[in-house]
C-alpha positions as CSV (number, residue, x, y, z in Angstrom):
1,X,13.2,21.1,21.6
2,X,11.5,19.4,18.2
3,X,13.7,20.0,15.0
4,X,11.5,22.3,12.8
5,X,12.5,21.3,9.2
6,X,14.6,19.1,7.3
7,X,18.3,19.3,7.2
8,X,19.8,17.6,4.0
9,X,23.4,17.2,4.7
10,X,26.0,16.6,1.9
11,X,28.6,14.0,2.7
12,X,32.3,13.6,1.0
13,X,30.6,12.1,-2.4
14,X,34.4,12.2,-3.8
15,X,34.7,8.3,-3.0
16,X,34.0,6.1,-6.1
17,X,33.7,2.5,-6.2
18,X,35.5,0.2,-7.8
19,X,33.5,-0.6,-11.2
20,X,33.4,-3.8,-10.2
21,X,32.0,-3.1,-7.2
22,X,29.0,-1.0,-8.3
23,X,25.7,-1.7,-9.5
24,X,24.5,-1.1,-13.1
25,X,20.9,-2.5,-12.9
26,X,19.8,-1.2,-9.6
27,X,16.3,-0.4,-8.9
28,X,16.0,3.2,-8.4
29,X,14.7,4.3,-5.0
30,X,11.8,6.3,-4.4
31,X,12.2,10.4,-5.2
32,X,11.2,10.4,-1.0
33,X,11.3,8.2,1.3
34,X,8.6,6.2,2.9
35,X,6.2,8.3,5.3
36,X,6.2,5.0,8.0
37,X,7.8,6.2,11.2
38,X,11.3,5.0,12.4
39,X,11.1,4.3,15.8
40,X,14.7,5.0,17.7
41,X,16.1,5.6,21.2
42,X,16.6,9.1,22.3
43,X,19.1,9.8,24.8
44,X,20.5,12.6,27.0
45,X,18.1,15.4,26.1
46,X,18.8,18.5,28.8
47,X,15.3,18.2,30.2
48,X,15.8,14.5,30.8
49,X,18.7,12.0,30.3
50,X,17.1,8.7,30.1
51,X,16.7,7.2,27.3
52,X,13.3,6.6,25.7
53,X,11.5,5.5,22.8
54,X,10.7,8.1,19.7
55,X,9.3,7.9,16.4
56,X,10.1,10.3,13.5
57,X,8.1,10.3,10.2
58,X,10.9,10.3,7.6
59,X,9.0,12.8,5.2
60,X,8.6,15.3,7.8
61,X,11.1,14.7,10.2
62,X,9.4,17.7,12.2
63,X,6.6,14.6,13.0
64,X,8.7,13.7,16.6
65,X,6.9,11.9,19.1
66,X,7.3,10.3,22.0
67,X,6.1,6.8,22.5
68,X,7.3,6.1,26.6
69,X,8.1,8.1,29.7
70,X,9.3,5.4,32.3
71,X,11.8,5.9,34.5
72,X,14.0,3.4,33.3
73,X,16.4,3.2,29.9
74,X,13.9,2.1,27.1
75,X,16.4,0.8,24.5
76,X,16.2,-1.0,21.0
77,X,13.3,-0.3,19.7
78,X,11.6,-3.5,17.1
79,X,8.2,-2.8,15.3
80,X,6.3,-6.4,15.3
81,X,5.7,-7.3,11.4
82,X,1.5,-5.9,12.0
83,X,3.7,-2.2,11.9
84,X,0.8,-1.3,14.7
85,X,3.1,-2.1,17.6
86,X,6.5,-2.2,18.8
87,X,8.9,-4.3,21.4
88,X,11.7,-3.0,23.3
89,X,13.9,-3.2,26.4
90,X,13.6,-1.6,29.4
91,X,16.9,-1.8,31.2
92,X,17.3,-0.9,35.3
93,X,20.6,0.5,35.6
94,X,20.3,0.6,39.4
95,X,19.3,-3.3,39.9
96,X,21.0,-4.1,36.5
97,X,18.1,-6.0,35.2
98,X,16.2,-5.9,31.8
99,X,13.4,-6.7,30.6
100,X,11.0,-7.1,27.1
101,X,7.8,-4.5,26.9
102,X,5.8,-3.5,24.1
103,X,3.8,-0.5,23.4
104,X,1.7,0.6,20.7
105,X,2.6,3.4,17.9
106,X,0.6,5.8,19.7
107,X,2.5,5.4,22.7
108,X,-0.7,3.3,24.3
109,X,-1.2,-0.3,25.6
110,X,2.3,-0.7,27.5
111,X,2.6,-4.4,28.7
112,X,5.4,-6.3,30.5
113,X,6.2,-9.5,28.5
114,X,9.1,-11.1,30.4
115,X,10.2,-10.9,33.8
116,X,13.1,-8.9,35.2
117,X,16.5,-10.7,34.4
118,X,19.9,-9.6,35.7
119,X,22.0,-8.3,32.5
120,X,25.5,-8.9,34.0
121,X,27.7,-7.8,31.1
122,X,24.9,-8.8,28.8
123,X,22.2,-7.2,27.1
124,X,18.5,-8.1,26.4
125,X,18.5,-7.3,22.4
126,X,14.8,-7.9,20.6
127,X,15.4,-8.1,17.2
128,X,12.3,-10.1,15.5
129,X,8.6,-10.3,15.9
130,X,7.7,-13.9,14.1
131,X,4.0,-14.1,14.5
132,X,3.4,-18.0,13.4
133,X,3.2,-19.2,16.8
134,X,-0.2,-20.5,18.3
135,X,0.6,-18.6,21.7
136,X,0.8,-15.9,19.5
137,X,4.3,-14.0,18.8
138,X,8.0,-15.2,18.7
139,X,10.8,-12.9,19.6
140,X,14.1,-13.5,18.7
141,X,16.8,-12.4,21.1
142,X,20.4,-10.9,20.3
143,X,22.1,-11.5,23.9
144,X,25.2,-12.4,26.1
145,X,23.1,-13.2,28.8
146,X,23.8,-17.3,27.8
147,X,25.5,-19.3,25.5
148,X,24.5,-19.3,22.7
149,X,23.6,-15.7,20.8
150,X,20.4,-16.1,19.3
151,X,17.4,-17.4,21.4
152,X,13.6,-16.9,21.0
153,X,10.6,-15.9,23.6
154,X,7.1,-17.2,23.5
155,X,4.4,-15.1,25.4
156,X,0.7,-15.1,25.1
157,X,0.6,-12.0,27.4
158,X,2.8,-10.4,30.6
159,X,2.7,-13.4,32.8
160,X,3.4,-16.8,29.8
161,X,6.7,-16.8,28.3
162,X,9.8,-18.7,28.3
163,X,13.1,-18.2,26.7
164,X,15.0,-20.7,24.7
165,X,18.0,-21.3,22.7
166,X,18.0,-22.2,19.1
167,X,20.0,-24.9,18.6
168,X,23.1,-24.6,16.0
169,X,23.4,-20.8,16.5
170,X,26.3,-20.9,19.3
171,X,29.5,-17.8,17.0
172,X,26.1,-16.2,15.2
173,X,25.8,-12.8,16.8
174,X,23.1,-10.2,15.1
175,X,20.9,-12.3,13.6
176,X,18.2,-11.0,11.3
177,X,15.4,-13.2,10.0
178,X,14.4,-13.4,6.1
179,X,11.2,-12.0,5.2
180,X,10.1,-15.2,4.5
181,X,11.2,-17.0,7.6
182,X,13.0,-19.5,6.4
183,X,17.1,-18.2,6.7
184,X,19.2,-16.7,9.1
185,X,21.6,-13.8,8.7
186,X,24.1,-13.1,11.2
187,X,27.7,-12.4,11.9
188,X,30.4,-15.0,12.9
189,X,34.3,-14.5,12.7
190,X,34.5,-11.9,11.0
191,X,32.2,-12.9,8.3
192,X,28.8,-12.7,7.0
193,X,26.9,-15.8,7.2
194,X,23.3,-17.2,5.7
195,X,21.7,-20.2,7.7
196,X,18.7,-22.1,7.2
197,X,16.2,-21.9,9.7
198,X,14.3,-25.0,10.6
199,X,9.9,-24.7,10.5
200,X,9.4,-24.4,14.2
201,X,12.5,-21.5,14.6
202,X,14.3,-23.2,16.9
203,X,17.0,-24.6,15.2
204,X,19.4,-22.9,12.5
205,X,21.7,-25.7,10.1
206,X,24.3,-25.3,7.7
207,X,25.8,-21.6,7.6
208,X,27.2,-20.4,4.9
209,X,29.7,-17.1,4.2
210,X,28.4,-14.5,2.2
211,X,30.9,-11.8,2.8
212,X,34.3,-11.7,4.5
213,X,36.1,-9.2,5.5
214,X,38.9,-7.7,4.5
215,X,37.6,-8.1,0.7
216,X,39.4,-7.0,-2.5
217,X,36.2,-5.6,-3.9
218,X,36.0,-3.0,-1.1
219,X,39.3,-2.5,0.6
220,X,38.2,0.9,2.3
221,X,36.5,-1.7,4.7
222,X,39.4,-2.7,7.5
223,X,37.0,-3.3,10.6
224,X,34.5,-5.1,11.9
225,X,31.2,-5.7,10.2
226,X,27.8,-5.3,12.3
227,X,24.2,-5.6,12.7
228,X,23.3,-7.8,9.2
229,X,19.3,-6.8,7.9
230,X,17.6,-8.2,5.1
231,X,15.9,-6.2,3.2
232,X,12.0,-6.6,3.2
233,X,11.8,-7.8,-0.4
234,X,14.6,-10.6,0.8
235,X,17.1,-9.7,-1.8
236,X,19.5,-7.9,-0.6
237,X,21.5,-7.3,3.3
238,X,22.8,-4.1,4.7
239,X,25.0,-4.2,7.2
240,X,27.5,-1.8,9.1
241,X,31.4,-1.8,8.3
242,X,34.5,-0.2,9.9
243,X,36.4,2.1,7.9
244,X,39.3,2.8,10.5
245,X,39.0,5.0,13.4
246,X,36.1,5.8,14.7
247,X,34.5,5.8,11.3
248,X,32.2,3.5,9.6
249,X,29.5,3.1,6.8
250,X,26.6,1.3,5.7
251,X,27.4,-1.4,3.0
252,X,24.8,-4.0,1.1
253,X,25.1,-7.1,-0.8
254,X,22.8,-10.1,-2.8
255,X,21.5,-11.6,0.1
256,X,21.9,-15.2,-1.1
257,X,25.2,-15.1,-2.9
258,X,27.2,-12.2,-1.4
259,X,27.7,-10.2,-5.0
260,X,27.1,-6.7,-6.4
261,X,28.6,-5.4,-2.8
262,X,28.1,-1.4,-2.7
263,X,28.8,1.2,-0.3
264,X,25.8,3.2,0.5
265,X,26.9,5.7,3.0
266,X,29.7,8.2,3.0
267,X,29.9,9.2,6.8
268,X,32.9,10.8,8.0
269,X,31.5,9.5,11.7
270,X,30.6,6.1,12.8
271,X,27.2,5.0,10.9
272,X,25.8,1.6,11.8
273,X,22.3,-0.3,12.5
274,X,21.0,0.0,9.2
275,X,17.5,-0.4,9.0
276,X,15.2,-0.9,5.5
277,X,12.4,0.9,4.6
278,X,9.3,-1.1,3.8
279,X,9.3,-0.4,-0.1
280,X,13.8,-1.3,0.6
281,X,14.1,1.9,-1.4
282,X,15.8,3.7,1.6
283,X,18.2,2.3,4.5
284,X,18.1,4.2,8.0
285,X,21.2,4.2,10.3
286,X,22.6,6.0,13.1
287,X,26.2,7.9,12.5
288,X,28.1,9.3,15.5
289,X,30.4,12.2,15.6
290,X,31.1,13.5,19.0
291,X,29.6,14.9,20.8
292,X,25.9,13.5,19.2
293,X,24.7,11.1,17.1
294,X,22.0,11.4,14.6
295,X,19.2,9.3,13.0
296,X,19.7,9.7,8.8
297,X,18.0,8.5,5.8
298,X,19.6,7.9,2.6
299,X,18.8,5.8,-0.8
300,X,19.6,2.3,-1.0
301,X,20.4,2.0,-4.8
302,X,24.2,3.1,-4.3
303,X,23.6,6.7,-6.1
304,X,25.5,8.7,-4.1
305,X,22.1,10.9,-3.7
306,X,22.9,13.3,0.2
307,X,21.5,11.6,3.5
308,X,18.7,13.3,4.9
309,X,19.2,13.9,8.6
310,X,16.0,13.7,10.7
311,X,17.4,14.7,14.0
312,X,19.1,17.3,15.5
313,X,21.0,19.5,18.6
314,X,23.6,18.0,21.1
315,X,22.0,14.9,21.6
316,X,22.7,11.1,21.1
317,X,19.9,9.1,18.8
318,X,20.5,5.3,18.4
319,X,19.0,2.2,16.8
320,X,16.4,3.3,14.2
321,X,14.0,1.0,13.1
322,X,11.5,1.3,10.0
323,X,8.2,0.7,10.6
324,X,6.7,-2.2,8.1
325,X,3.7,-1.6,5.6
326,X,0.7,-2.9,8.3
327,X,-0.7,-6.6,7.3
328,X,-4.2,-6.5,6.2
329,X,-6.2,-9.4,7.8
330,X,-8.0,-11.9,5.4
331,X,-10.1,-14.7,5.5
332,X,-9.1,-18.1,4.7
333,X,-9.9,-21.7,3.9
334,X,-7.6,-24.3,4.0
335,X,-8.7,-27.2,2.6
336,X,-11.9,-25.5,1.3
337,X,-14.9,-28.0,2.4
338,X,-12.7,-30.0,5.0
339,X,-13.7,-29.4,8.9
340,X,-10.8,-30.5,10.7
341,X,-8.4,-29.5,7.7
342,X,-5.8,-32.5,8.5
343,X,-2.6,-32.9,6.5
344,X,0.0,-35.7,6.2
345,X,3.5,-34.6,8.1
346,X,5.2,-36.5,4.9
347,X,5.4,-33.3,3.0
348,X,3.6,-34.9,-0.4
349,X,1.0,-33.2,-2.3
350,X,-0.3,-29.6,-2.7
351,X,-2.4,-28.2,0.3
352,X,-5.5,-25.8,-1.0
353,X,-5.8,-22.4,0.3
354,X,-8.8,-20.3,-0.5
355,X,-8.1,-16.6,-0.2
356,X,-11.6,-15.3,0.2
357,X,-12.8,-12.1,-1.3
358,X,-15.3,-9.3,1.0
359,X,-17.0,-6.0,-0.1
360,X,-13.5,-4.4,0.6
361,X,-11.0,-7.1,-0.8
362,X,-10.9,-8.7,-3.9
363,X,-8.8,-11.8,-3.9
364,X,-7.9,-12.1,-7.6
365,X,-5.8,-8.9,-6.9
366,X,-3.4,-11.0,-5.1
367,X,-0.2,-11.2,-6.9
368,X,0.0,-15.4,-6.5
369,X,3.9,-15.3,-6.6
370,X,3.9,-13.5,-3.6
371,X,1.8,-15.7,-1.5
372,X,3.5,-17.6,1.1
373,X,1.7,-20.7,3.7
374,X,4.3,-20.8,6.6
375,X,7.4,-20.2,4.0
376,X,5.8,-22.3,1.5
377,X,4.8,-21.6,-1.7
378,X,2.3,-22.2,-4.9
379,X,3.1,-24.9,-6.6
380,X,4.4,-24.1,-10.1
381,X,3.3,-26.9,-13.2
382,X,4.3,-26.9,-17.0
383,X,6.0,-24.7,-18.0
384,X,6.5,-22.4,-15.1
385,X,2.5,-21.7,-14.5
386,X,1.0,-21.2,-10.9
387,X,-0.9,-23.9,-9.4
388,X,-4.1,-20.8,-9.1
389,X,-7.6,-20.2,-10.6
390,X,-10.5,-17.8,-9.5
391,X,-13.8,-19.4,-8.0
392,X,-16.5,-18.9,-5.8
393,X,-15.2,-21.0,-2.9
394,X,-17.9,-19.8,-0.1
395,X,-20.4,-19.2,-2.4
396,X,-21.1,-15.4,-1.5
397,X,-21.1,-14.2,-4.9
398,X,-17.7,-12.9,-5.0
399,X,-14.8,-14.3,-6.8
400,X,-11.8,-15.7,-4.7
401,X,-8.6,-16.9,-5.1
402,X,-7.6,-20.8,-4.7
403,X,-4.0,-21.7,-4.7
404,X,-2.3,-25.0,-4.4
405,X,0.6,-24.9,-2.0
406,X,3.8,-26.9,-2.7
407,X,3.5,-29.2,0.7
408,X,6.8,-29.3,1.5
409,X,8.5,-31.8,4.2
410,X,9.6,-31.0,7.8
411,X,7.2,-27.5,7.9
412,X,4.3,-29.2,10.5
413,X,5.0,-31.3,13.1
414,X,1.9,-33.9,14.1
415,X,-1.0,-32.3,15.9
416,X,-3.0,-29.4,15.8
417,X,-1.7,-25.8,14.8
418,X,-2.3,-22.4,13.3
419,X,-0.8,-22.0,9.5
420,X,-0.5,-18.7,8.8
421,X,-0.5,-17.2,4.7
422,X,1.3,-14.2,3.6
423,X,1.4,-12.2,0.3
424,X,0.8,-8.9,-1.3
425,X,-1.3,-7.5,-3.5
426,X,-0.8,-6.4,-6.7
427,X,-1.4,-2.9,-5.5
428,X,1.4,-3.7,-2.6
429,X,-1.2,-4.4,0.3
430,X,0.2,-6.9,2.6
431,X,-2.1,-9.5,3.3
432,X,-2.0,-12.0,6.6
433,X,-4.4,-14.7,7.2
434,X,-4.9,-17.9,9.4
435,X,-6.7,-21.2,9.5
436,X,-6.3,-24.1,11.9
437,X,-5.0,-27.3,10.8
438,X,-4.2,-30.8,12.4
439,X,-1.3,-32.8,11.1
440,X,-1.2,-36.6,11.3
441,X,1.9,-38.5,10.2
């Protein structure tokens, strides 16, 4: 039975923060939050008990849909960074064996892409769609299955993948990626810990702690932390907390240094698997109180504003997931009047990139501080300018955008490969674009 309106829910709102630990120059969220679906698994309805995939518009939480119908547990739902498509697992309790699928929003296209493998006490966890990859789409893995925690997956389709460890990452469980793919969040002993992330993903160096626990600033929090996530903007981290028995809540902090920590849930169940909204306006978790558990939404700019619950009835709903703004594809030119577009693997120089305008897109609306070449970004000169002017670079009669990229060492290995630009409007329209390149040392 689909829930038929909203149910706002007041939570104990008695709880202040220290004064040190709140935040005086918060951005306020949105008056409503984002209408991109949260995908999450729902489990143990009467008409059926195995768990499968749902989505749930957060403005009209009457919106339900379901995406799959296997016989199997579909579990841990990931939207891929296009927001068009999503990855999950698909877990064989009888032969205790998982797998990776994806499926499209509109519960279409459902394709195998890795083999069966036997869980043991393990679990299969997708937890990133990196799409910089030539054979097209990078997943990292939170699992128990092997040694080390955090491990990747290439696939160019159902029957190409293989499954690696990244090196360095052995006592980081939960990892998150930052948005701009260049740092790791994850948790290890207790702590909170922020790793670089090497250019080709597969290596993670020098971890750093963020936030510990027990900490003076928020004593309420005596258990473990969980399930770090970066915020799409990249400034700030939620993650879950234990509060004592069977109780928990969802906490954020700066994502770089750790400060301004701030409690934004007041749960008297169990919340965790905190999940941003694309604008990072709102956070959506999970709280348990038997016998159910329940997907909510609730601001992320510590006001103390009621959650919204989106879900309903004696049932259990796990791991929400926002769906991301969709990328835009563009055209561009690297190296604009180059063929082969070669670059040194010394990581001196700028590299050109044209962002080229169509009857639909202008380039020069392209906020150039948000534009991003595999993590790197426009060169700044003087006195903190952009590297950027507007000109005809195809010669279509339209005006685009050229930017200089800050080259920077270590990003390209020698050979041939596909770079990948990022940014965002001045409107907020994510942009994505790709060019070949060759690299020669």
């Amino acid at each position: 039975m689909r829930p038929s309106r909203t149910l706002i829910t007041a939570f104990s709102l008695a709880f202040a923060l220290s004064p040190s630990a709140q935040r005086s120059a918060f951005p306020p969220s949105t008056a409503t939050p984002s209408s991109t679906l949260i995908a999450f698994e729902w489990h143990f309805r009467p008409d059926n008990p195995t768990p499968h995939i749902w989505t749930v518009d957060p403005s009209n939480p009457s919106t339900l849909s379901q995406l799959t119908f296997s016989q199997y547990e579909d579990l841990f739902p990931v939207w891929g960074p296009d927001g068009r498509s999503l990855v999950f697992t698909r877990f064989d309790r009888a032969n205790g064996q998982m797998s990776l699928w994806t499926v499209q929003a509109d519960g279409s296209h459902e394709i195998q892409i890795t083999p069966w493998e036997t869980s043991g006490s393990g679990a299969i966890v997708p937890h990133f769609w990196y799409t910089n990859d030539p054979a097209g789409y990078r997943i990292y893995l939170k699992t128990s299955i092997q040694s080390d925690p955090i491990f990747w997956a290439y696939s160019d389709g159902p029957s190409s993948q293989s499954l690696n460890a990244v090196a360095g990452s052995g006592g980081m469980l939960q990892p998150d990626i930052s948005p701009d793919e260049t740092k790791v969040v994850a948790i290890g002993g207790g702590r909170i810990l922020v790793a670089a992330l090497s250019a080709s993903g597969n290596a993670v160096d020098n971890p750093i702690t963020v936030f510990a626990s027990p900490n003076p600033t928020l004593p309420e929090i005596t258990g473990e932390l969980t399930a770090p996530e970066w915020s799409p903007n990249g400034e700030r981290i939620a993650f879950g907390a234990g509060e004592g028995h069977r109780k928990a809540n969802i906490y954020a902090i700066d994502a770089l240094t750790g400060g301004n920590p701030m409690k934004l849930s007041f749960f008297g169940g169990a919340a965790e698997h905190a999940s941003w909204s694309p604008d990072s306006s709102w956070i959506a978790a999970h709280e348990s109180s038997a016998p159910a558990s329940h997907i909510f939404v609730f601001p992320a700019d510590g006001s103390f504003s009621p959650a919204i619950q989106l879900t309903t009835g004696a049932v259990t709903n796990y791991a929400p997931d926002w769906q991301p703004f969709p990328f835009t594809p563009v055209e561009i030119d690297i190296k604009p009047g180059s063929e082969e577009n070669c670059l040194n693997s010394d990581g001196h120089g700028v590299i050109p990139v044209a962002i080229l305008s169509t009857p639909t897109l202008d380039a020069t609306q392209v906020d150039p501080t948000t534009v991003t070449l595999d993590g790197q970004s426009v060169r700044i000169v003087g006195s903190g300018n952009l590297q950027v002017h507007v000109q005809d670079v195809d010669a279509d009669g339209l005006p685009d955008l050229l930017v200089q990229i800050e080259d920077t060492d270590g990003t390209y290995a020698p050979g041939s490969a596909i770079a990948t630009l990022r940014a965002t409007t001045f409107q907020g329209l994510r942009i994505l674009g790709t060019d070949s390149i060759c690299v020669v040392p």
